[in-house]
N, C-alpha and C positions, 0 to 999 in steps of 0.2 A: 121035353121041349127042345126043339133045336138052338144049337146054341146063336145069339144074337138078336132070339125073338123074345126074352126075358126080359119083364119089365115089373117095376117095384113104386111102391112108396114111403115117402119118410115125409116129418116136419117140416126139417130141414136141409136143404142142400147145399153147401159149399164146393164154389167153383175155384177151385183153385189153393195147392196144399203150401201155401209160401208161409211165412210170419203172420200174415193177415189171416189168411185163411185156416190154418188148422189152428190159432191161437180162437177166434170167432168157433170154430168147429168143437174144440175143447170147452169152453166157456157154456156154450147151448149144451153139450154134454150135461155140464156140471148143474144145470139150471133144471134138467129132467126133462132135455129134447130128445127125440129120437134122429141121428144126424148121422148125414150122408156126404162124406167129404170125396170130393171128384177130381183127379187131377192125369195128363199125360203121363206123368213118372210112378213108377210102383210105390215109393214111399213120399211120404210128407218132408217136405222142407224147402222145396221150390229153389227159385235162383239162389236165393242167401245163404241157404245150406251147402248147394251143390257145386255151384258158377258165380260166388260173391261172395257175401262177406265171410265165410267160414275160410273157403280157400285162400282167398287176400291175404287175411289177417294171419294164417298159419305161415303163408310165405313173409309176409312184413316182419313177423317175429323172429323169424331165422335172420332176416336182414339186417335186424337191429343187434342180435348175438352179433353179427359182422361188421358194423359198424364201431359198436362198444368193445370188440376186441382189438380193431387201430384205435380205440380213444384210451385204452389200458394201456397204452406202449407210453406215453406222456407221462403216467403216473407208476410207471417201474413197473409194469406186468407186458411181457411179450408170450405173443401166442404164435406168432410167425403168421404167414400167409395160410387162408384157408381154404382147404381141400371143397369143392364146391363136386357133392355127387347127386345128380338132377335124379335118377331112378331113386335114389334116398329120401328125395325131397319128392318127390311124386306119391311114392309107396306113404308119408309120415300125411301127408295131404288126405291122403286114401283112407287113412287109419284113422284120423280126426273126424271127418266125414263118417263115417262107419259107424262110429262110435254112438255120432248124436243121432244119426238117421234111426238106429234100431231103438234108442229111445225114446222117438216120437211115435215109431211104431210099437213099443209096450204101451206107451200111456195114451194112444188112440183105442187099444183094446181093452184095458184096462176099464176106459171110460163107454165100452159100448158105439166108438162112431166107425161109422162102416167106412171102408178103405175101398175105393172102385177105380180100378186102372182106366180112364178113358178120354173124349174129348167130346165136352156139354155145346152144343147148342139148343138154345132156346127155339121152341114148338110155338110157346104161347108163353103166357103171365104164369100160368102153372103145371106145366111140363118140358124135360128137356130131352133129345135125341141125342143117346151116345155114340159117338165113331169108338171104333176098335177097343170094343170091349164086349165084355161077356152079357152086362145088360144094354139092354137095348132102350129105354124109354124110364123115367123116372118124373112121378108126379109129386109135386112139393106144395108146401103151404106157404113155407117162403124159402127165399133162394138169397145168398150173398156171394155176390160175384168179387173174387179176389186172385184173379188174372197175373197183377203185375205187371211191367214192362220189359220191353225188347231194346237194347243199344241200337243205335240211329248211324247206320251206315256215310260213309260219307257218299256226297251225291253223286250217281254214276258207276257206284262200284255196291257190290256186295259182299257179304261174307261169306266166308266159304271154310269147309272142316281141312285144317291144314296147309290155308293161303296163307301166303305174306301179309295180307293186309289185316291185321285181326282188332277184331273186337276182344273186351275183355274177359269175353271168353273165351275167348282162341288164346290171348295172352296167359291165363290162368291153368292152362294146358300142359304149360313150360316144357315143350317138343325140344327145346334147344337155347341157348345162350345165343342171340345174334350178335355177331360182333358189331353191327352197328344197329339203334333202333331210334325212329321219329316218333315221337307222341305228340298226338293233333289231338289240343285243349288240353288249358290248366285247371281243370279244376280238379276236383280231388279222387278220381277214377284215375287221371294220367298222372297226376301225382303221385300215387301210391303205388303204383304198377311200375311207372320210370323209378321210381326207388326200389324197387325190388330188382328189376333187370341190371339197374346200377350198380346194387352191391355184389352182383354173381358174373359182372364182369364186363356189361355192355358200354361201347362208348351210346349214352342217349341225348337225343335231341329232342327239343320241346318247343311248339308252337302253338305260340297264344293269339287269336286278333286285340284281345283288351292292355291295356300299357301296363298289367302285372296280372301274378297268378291268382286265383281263385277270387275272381271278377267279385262277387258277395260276400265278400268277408273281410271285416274292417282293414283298412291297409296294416295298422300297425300289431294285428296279431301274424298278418302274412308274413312281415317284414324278418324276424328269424330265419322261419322256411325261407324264401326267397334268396338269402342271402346263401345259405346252406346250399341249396340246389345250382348257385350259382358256381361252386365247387363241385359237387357231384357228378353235377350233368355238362357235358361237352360244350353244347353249345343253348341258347335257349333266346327264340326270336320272339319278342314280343312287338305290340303291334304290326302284326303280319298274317299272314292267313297265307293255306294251300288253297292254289287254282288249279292243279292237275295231279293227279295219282295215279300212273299206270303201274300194275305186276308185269314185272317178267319172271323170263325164268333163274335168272339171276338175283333178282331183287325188285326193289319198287324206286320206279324213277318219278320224284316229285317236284314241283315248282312251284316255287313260293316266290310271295311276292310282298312284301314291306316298302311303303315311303314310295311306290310309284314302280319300285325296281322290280324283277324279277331273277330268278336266279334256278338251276334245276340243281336237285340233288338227288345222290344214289344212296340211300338204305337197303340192309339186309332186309329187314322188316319194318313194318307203319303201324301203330295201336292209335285206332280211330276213338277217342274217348270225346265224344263230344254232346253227349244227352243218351236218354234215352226217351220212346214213346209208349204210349199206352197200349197194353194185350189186349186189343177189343176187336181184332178181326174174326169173323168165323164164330161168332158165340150168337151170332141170332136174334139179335136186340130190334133190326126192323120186327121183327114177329112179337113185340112184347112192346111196353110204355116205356120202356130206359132211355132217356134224353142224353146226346153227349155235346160236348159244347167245343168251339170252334178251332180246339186243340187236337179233339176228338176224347178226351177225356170224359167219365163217368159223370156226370152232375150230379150232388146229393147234397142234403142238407145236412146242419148241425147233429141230427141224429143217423146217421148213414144212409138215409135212406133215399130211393133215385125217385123218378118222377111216376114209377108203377108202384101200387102200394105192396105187393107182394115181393119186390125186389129190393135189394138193400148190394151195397158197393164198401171196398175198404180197398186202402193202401194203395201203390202207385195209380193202379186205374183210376183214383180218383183224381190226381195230384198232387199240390202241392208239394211238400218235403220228402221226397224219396231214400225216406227210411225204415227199415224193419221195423225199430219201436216204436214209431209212428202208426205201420200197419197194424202191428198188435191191438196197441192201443185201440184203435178203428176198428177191432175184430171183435171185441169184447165189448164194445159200445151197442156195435151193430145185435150180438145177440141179446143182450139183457135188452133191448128197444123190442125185441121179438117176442120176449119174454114177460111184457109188457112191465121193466122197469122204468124208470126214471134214468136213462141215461143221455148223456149230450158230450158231444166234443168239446169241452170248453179249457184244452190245456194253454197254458200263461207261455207254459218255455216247453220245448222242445228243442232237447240236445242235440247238439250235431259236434261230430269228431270225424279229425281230418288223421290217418295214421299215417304219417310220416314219420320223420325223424326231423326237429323236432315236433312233434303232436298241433295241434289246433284244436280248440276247441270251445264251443259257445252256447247260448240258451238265453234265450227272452230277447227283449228291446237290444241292436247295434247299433252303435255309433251313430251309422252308417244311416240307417234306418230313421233313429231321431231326428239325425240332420234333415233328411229326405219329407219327414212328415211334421215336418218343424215342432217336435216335442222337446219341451225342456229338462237338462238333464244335468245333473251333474256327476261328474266323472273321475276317479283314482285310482291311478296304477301304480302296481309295483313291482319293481326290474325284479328279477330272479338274479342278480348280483348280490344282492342285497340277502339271500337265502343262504342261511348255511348249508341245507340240506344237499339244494343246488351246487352249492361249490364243492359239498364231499361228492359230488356224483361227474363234477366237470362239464356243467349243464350250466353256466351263466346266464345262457342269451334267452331267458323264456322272460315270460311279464304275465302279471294277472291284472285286472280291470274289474270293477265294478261299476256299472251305471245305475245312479240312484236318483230320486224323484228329488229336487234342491228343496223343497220345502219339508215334505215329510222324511225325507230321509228312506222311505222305502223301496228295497233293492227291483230295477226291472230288466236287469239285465247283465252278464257275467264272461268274457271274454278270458280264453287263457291259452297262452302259446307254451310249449313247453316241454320235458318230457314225462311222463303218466299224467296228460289232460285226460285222459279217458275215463279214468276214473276219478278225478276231481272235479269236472263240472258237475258230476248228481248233487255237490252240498249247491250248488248255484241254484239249480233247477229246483231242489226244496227249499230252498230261501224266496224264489219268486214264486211259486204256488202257492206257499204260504203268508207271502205279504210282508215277509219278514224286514225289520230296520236294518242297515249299516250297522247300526249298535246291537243289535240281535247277533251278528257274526262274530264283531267284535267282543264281546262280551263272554262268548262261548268258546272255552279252554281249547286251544289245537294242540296237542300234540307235539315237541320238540325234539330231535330237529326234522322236521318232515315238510315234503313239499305242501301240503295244506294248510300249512302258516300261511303262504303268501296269500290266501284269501281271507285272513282272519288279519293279517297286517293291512292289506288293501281297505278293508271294512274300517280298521282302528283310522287310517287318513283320513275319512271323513271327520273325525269326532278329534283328531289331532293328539293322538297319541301312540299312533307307531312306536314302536323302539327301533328298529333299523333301518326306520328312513327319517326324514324331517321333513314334514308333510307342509303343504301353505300354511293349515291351520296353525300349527307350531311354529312357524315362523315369526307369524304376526304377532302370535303369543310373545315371543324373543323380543 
């Protein structure tokens, strides 16, 4: 058969090899599908593996070596200035990468799910037509579309491989140190990316339109970071927004304007972080029932499923919280619904962590939120002053939060700034799935001297018996 006129069928098809998608593609595996996972890229892992979070995070963490090596000069350890070798940090990128991609592709084969280099659009409700690939047509029984999203250009320009103007993919590339760089939007794309350029040398600038950084998240966890960046980074306009971005060949000349005024400035380079939108071009959905809604976004119900019964949707194409354990989640819902179990989206918290220095990070009901929907709550933080662990580490400025229901005491919500939030919001996140009290945390032995006291101190304020703070409740007791 010549090649291109090949065509096949399976259960299952999966559009797209991100978090969402081979995690749903793995799971139908495990269920005893026969599954056909479909992606542009030769292996599974999609943006997070390859162009986000794996790359981010590997550069954030060489960052924080850089930063913790000026914070060791205060506490009698000098390390002198550090030798910054970008092909080093490229090649260690390469090798992280490397690493996990070939183990999605063991445990794809392992599992029996076929790996098809190509690009799916929808024919019908139960076929798709491959571009550039070896098969040509694939009939499914059911199909889940896990696309992903594309960064959101700013208006009038586009990206390009190797402009000034980048996305955070382009930024993640690291082609060079600019000596000077603008990041357009605080939220935690231009956040973590301006701190990385920051510690390898850049002078960066950052502009926000909202009067502080990371517009949805409670002010007083931002309030650390903010301060921090306030040092880091050169300059940082808030209340203001760019009206003009041109490239040259020099650089990119921008004009911003705050309070009325206008002003132009000269960047080496510009990192557009300002959203991203849904991957649903080109996949063929007028030829099929899939409804999108006025974002352009995937519609689907509590069980992932869109408005054709043979199609199902997970992870950014659908919305909300644009994160990989999100999409997971979503992936493994969608197949066991296929599989005809009992499964439903019904998670309470969903982590989200901000990688900077220091950390952010939160899950369930914010402040911010309760105010918003007038829920009652009652609320106890506690400084990381107050932390020995903190202070052997020279980490004062962090704070943990609890939001708990004032009558029954049960926790719905867990804010925490700091340094390793990353890994200390999961006890949060199983504290609100589980329903768990204030005194549930309380009660339950942490560890000394380690930064997950402060959540086990914070939980003790409600019930008024901290030992290293003096909580209202102790007061009044006094």
């Amino acid at each position: 058969m010549v090649m291109g006129e090949l065509a096949q069928e399976t259960d299952l098809l999966v559009i797209g090899s991100g978090p969402g998608g081979y995690a749903a593609a793995f799971r139908a595996a495990d269920l005893g599908m026969d599954v056909t996972l479909v992606d542009p890229a030769p292996r599974p892992g999609g943006v997070c593996l390859y162009k986000g979070c794996i790359p981010s995070k590997t550069f954030l963490f060489l960052s924080e070596l850089i930063f913790d090596a000026a914070r060791a000069e205060s506490m009698g350890v000098s390390f002198g200035p550090p030798k910054i070798d970008l092909a080093g940090m490229r090649r260690w990128k390469a090798e992280v990468i490397e690493k996990m991609a070939t183990g999605l592709v063991s445990l794809a084969k392992r599992r029996g799910v076929q790996l098809v280099q190509g690009r799916a659009e929808f024919e019908s409700s139960q076929s798709v037509r491959l571009r550039d690939a070896e098969v040509s047509r694939i009939r499914f029984r059911h199909a889940i579309v896990a696309t992903g999203s594309r960064p959101t250009p700013y208006p009038g320009t586009e990206f390009s491989a190797g402009g000034r103007i980048m996305s955070s993919t382009g930024a993640l590339a690291l082609a060079d140190v600019p000596e000077s760089l603008l990041v357009i939007g605080g939220g935690y794309v231009g956040l973590e990316l301006g701190t990385v350029y920051a510690s390898l040398g850049s002078r960066v600038s950052l502009v926000e339109t909202a009067d502080r950084l990371l517009p949805g998240v409670d002010p007083d966890l931002v309030e650390p970071l903010q301060r921090r960046l306030a040092v880091l980074f050169e300059r940082m306009w808030l209340n203001a927004r760019v009206v003009g971005l041109s490239e040259t060949a020099s650089g990119v000349t921008t004009r911003l304007e705050r309070e009325g005024e206008g002003a132009d400035e000269q960047f080496d380079r510009v990192l557009v972080a300002i959203g991203r939108k849904p991957a649903t071009a080109g996949l063929g959905f007028e030829n099929t029932g899939v409804q999108l809604d006025a974002r352009g976004f995937v519609v689907v119900d509590e069980c992932q499923r869109t408005a054709d019964e043979r199609i199902l949707a997970v992870g950014d194409v659908v919305g909300g919280m644009m994160l990989a354990h999100k999409a997971s989640y979503e992936g493994k819902i969608a197949a066991e619904v296929i599989a005809g179990k009992a499964a439903a989206f019904d998670a309470r918290a969903i982590p989200a962590v901000v990688y900077t220095d220091p950390q952010i990070a939160w899950c369930g009901l914010t402040e911010e939120q309760a105010r918003r929907e007038n829920v009652a709550v009652a609320i106890q933080r506690f400084p990381w002053k107050f932390s020995g662990r903190a202070t052997t580490m020279g980490a004062p400025e962090g704070l943990t939060k609890i939001l708990a229901d004032p009558a029954s005491g049960r926790i719905l919500g867990v804010g925490i700034t700091g340094r390793d939030t990353e890994g200390m919001i999961a006890e949060g996140v199983l504290a609100v799935e589980m329903g768990a009290l204030a005194e549930d945390v309380a009660g339950s032995i942490h560890p000394h001297p380690t930064l997950s006291e402060t959540e086990s101190e914070a939980a003790e304020m409600f019930l008024g018996s901290a030992t290293h703070i003096i909580g209202k409740a102790q007061k009044k007791q006094g």
